[in-house]
C-alpha positions in Angstrom: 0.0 0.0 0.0 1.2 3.5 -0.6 1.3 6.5 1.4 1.5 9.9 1.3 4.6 11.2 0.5 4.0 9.5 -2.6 1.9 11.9 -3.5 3.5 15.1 -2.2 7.0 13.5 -4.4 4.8 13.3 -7.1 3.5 17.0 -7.0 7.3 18.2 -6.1 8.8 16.2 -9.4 6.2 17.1 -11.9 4.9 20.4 -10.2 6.2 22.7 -12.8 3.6 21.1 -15.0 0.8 21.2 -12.4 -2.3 21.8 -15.1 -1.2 17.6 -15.8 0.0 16.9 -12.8 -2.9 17.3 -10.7 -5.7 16.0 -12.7 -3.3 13.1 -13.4 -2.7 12.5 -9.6 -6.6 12.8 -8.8 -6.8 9.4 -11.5 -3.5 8.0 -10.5 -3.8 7.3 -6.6 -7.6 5.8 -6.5 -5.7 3.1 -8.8 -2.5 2.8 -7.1 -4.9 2.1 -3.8 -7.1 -0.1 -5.7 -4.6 -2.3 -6.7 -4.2 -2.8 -2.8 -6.3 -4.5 -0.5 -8.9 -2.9 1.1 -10.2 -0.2 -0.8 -14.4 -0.3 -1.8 -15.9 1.3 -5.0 -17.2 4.1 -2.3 -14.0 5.2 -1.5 -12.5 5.4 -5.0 -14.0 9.5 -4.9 -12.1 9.9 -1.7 -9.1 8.2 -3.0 -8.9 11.0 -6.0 -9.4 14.0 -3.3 -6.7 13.0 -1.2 -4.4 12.1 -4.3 -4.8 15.4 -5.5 -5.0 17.5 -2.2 -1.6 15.4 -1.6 0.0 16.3 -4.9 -0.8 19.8 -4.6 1.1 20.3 -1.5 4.2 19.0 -3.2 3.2 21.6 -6.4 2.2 24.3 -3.4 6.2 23.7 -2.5 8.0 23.5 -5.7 6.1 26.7 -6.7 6.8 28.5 -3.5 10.4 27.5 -3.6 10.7 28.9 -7.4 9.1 32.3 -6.5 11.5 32.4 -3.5 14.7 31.3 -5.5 13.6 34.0 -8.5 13.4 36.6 -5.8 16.9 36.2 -4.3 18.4 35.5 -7.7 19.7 38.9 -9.0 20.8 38.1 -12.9 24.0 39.9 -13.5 23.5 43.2 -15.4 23.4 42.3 -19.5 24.1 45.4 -22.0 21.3 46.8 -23.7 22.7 46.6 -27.2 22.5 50.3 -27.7 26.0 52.2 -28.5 26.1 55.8 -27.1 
């Protein structure tokens, strides 16, 4: 059976493409669990709500930590291409 961090490692390595990432992960985990024991049709909706509220935490990071890495980096300063 998986668990959670599965989920969160999934948002955090294909967060950059969240639009994919989290409707895949909403379809992904409810099969992944499936393919365990225990899980009942009912609980196949709840499976894809937790898959995706997981994966978007990891995505929530890997976005977060972007924005906060583009805000310390400081590009060095380029030439504008204009001669005076």
């Amino acid at each position: 059976m998986a668990t959670i961090p599965t989920m969160i490692l999934f948002g955090l390595l294909l967060g950059l493409w969240w639009r994919i990432c989290l409707p895949m992960a909403a379809v992904v985990w409810p099969m992944v669990e499936a393919a365990g024991p225990g899980i009942e049709a009912s609980d196949i909706p709840w499976a894809a709500g937790l898959g995706l509220m997981n994966a978007a935490v990891g995505v929530a990071a890997l976005q977060g930590g972007l924005v906060v890495y583009r805000g310390l980096h400081v590009p060095p300063d380029r030439p504008s291409g204009r001669s005076r």
